[in-house]
N, C-alpha and C positions, 0 to 999 in steps of 0.2 A: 504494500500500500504506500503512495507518495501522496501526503496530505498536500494540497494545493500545487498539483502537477506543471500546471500552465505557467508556474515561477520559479520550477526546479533547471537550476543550471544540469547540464551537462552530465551523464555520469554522478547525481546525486543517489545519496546513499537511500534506501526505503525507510521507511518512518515505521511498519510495521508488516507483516506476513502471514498469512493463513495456511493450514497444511504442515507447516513444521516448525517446532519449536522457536527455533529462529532464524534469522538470512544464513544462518552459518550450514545448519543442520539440513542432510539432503536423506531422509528416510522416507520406506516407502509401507503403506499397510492398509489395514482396514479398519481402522478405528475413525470415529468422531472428529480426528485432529490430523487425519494424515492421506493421504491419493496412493491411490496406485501409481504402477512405473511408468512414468513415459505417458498417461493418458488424460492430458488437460488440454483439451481442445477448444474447448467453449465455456466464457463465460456471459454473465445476462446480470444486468443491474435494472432493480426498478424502482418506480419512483421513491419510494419508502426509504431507499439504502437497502433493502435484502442483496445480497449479492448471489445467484448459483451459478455453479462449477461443476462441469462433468467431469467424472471420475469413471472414464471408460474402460478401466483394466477391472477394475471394481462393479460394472456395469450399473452405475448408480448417478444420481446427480444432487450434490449436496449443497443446503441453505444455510446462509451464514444471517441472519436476522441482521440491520443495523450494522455493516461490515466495518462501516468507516470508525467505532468506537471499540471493535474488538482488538482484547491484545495478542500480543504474540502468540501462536498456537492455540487458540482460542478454537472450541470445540463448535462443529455444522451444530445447528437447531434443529433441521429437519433434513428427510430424505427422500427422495423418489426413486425407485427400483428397485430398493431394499427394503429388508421389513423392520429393520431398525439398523443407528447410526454405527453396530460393531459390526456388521455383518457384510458383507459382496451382495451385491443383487444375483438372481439364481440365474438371469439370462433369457432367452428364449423370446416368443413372438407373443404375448398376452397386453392386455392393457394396463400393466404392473410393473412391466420387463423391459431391457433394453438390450442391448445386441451389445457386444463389448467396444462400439465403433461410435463416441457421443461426441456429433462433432459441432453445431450449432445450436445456440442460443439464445434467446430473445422475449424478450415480457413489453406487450402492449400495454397499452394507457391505462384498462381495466387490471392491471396485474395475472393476466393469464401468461403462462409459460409455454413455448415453443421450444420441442427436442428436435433435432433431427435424427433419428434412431439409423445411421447410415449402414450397418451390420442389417436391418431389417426393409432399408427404401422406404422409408417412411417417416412423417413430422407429428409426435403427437402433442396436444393440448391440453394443457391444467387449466381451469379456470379457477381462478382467484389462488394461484399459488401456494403464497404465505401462507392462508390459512391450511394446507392440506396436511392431512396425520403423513406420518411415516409409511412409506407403502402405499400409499392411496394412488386408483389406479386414473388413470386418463380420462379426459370428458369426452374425448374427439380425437379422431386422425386423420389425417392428410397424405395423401399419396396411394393407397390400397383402399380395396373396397369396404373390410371392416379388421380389428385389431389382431388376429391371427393369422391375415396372410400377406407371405412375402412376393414382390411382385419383380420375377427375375426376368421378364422379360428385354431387349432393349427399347422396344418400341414404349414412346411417350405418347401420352393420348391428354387429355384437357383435367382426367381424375386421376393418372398413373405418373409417376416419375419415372423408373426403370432404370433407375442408376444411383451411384449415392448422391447422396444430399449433404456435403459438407456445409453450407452457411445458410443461414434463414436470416430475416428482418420482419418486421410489419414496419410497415411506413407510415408516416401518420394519418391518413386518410385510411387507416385499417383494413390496405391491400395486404395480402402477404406474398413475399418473394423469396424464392430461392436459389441459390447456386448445387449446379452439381455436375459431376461429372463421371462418364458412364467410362468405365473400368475396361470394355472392349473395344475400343479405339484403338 
């Protein structure tokens, strides 16, 4: 975390850090306080300060309530894909689950969350986030027909992606857009 970014000379040091103990400390796990290896692809700030972060080795996406006032290794609030904050999400294609591949995301004005599950071709939506328990499953998805199926084809059609889904937006006008790019090229 760099408190007031837009004033930070060059090469300033961070003010504070989520995920490990401290700037120094590079561990990796499945607890409350710590990512998986190598799988932070996306993060999403909304308007409140929650901040979420995918933890795709862990195939979970974790809530930090209020980020900008947490300290050093300060433990997620909440969690999506798991059924509580020690645990790895189990995987798989449900409305609970993610694919070990979390690569974008995004909260609109209403505070709903946008995954792109890129392991399953697919964007699912939380509505109203923050409030959601641990585990709590999807409201909606985007890109397949409904939440257990994967859509390997590559043809794109106006309801299918067919390829991953690395970045999403909602744009203020409450389009949503995505970037992706189909792995058979």
């Amino acid at each position: 975390r760099y408190d007031n970014a837009a004033t930070k000379p060059s090469f300033a040091e961070a003010e504070g850090v989520l995920g490990q103990a401290d700037v120094a400390s590079m561990r990796t796990g499945t607890t409350a306080n710590l990512f998986g290896d190598g799988s932070l692809f996306g993060i999403a700030l909304d308007a409140h300060g929650n901040l979420y972060v995918s933890d795709g080795a862990n195939k979970r996406v974790l809530r930090f309530n209020n980020a900008a006032t947490k300290a050093n290794g300060a433990s997620a609030d909440g969690v999506l894909g798991a059924d509580d904050l020690a645990t790895a999400g189990a995987g798989g294609v449900t409305e609970s689950t993610f694919g070990d591949q979390i690569y974008g995301l995004t909260v609109d004005a209403a505070g709903n969350l946008y995954v792109s599950d890129a392991t399953n071709r697919r964007i699912l939506r939380f509505d109203n986030a923050a409030a959601k328990a641990n585990g709590a499953p999807a409201d909606g998805v985007l890109g397949v027909q409904d939440f257990t199926t994967v859509q390997f084809s590559r043809g794109v059609s106006a309801s299918t992606v067919g390829a991953y889904v690395y970045g999403i937006d909602v744009l203020a006008d409450g389009v949503h857009s995505h970037r992706s790019l189909d792995q058979h090229r």
